[in-house]
C-alpha positions in Angstrom: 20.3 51.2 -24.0 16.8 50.8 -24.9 14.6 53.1 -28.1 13.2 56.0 -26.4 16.1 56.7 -23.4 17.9 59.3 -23.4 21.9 59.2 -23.5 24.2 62.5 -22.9 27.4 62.2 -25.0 30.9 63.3 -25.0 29.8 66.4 -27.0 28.0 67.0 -23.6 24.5 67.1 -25.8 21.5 64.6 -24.8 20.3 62.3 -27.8 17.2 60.1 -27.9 17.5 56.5 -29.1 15.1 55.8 -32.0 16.1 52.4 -32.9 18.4 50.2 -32.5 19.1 47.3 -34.7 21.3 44.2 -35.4 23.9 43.9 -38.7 26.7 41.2 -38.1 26.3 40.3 -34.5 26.9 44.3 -33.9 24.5 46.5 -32.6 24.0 49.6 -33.9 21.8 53.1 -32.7 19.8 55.7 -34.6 20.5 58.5 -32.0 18.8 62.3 -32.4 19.8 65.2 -30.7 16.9 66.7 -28.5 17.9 70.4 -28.9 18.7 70.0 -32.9 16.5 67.4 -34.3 17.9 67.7 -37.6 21.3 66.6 -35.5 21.9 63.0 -35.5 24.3 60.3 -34.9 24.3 56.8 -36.2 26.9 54.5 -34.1 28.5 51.4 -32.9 26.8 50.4 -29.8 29.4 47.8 -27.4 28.2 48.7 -23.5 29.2 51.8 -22.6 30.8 53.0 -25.7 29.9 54.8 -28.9 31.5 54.7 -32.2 29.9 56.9 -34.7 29.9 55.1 -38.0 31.4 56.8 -41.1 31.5 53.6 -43.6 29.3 54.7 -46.6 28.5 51.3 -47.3 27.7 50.4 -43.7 25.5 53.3 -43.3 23.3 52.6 -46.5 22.6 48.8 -45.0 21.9 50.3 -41.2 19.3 53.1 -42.7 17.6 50.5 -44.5 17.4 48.8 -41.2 16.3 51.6 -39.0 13.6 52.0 -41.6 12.3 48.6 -41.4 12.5 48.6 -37.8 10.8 52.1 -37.8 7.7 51.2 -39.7 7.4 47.9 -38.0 7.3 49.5 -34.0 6.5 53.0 -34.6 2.8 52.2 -34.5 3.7 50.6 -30.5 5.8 53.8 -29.4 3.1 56.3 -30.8 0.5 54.4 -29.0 2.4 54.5 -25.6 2.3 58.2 -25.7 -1.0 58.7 -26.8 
């Protein structure tokens, strides 16, 4: 799983990695839905499987992550597509 591929789900919908990051030796994924963009999924990531996180307190550390990572390499992806 890499940012920027595209993963269909048990739910049968396709989501687009937009970051993926590190918290405890786990990694985790920032997923988006391609037909519902407001739809998205932030998850357990351990080889082929999925867990959708729920913890409160583990989501509020990740999105801080996903941020950083996000302002740090969204400048790279934007220029690849440009």
């Amino acid at each position: 799983m890499e940012q920027g591929s595209t993963w269909t789900l048990s739910d049968g919908n396709k989501y687009t990695v937009v970051s993926i990051v590190k918290e405890k030796k786990k990694k985790y994924v920032y997923l988006i839905n391609r037909s519902e963009i407001q739809k998205f999924i932030i998850a357990e990531y351990t080889g082929d499987e999925i867990i959708e996180v729920v913890d409160p307190d583990l989501l509020e550390v990740l999105i801080v992550k996903f941020n950083e990572d996000l302002k740090e390499n969204l400048p790279k992806i934007i220029s690849e597509y440009i």
